[in-house]
N, C-alpha and C positions, 0 to 999 in steps of 0.2 A: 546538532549542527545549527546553525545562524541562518538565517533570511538571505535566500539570494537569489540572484538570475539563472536562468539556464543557461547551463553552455550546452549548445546542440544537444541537448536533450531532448527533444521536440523531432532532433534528424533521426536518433538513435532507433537501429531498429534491432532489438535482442531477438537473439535464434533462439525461439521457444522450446524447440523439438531438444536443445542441448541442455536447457536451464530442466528441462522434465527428465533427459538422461543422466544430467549429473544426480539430482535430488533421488531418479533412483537408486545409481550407483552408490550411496552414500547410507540409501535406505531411512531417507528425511522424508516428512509430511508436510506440507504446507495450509495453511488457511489465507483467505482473504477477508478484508472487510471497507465495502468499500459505501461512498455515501454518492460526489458527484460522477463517479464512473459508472455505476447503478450495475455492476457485475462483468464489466468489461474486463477486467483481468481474468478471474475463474473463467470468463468464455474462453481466451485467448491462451489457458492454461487447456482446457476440456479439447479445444479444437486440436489436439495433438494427441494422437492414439494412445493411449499408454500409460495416458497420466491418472487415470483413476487408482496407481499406486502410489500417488504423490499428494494429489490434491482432496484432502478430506471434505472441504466444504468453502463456503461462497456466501459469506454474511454481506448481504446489500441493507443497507441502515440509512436510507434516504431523508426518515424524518429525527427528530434528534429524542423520538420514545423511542422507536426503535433502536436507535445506537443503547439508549438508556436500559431498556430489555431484554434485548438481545447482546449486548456485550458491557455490559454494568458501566456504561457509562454515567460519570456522577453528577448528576441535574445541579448540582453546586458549580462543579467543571463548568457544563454549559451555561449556568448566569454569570460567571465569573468573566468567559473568555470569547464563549460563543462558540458554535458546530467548527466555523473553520480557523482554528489556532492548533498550535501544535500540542495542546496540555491536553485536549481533545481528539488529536490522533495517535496521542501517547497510550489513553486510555482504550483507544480505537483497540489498537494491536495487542497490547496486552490483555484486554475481556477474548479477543478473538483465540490467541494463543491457547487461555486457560478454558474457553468453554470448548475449544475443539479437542484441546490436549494434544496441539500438534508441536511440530518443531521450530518451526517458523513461520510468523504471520507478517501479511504487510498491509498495511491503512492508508485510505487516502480519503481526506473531505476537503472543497473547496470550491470555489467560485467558478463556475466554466461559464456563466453568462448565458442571455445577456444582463447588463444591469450588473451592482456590485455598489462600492461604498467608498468614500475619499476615505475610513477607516481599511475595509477591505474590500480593495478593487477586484474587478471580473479578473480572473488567470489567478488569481491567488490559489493555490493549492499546498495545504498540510501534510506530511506523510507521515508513515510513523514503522518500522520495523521492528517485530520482538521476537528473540529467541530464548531457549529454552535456559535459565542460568547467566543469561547476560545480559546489561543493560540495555535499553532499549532507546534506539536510535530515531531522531526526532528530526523534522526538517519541511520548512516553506520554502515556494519557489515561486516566482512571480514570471507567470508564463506571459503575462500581458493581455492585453485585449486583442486576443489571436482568432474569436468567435467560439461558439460552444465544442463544435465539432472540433477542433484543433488546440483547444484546452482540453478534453478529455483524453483524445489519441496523446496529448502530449503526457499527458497523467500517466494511463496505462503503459506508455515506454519506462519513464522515468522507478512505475513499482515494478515493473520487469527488472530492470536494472540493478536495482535493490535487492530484489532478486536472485538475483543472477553474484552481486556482488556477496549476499551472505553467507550465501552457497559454497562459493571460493572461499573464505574465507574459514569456513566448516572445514572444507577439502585441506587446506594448508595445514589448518592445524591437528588434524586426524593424520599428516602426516599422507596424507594419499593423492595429493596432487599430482598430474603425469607430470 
């Protein structure tokens, strides 16, 4: 996906309790990895009983060794593009995928401020979703200079979402949609 604005994604509030009952119903595993939300999704996933069927692990990759070590991201990647691009949250989601060996991972690195760059401004956030067999879906979002705290909640909705939307999209094509 392309560079874009949010559209009320910032308002978006996904029903976590449903995205953990679908993923089990389906019998899918999730990983995260995340760098400006610093684990805020995997809380948001944990804070709902049940999920320890769903949610395998919780990669926070704050510095960009850690994203490097912990999810093979390619120190070439990062001079090339820098932490918060999306060829970096490409790589985010897919180390995440294959070191947990789950079904579905989602990435998020980006600017939540304060401070940022006339190259990349504060709100700029990368996402990146990968599943198992399928390309893996890329995408910036320019939240704006909304403050830290309202760039990250707005981050953690938007990988909910993501979420939420792969999920469906597993379900439809498994043929097991209600």
């Amino acid at each position: 996906m392309n560079e874009s604005s949010p559209q009320n994604t910032s308002d978006a509030h996904p029903d976590v309790a449903a995205l953990i009952a679908q993923a089990t119903r389906l019998g899918l595993s999730i990983a995260t990895a995340e760098s400006c939300t610093g684990g805020m999704v995997a809380a948001a996933l944990t804070d709902i009983p049940g999920s320890s069927a769903v949610l395998d692990r919780g990669f926070v990759t704050y510095s960009n060794r850690a994203k490097q070590e912990m999810l093979g991201v390619s120190e070439a990647t990062l001079a090339a593009f820098g932490a918060v691009s999306k060829e970096v949250a490409r790589e985010m989601c897919e180390g995440a995928l294959h070191q947990a060996g789950v079904d579905v991972a989602v990435s998020i690195t980006g600017i939540a401020g304060p401070g940022g760059s006339e190259h990349k401004p504060e709100g700029r956030v990368c996402f990146g979703l990968a599943r198992e067999g399928q390309d893996s879906l890329v995408e910036t979002l320019e939240f704006g200079a909304l403050g830290r705290d309202n760039v990250r909640a707005a981050s953690l909705n938007h990988a909910l979402l993501l979420l939420h939307t792969a999920l469906s999209q597993i379900e439809r094509g498994l043929g097991k949609a209600p």
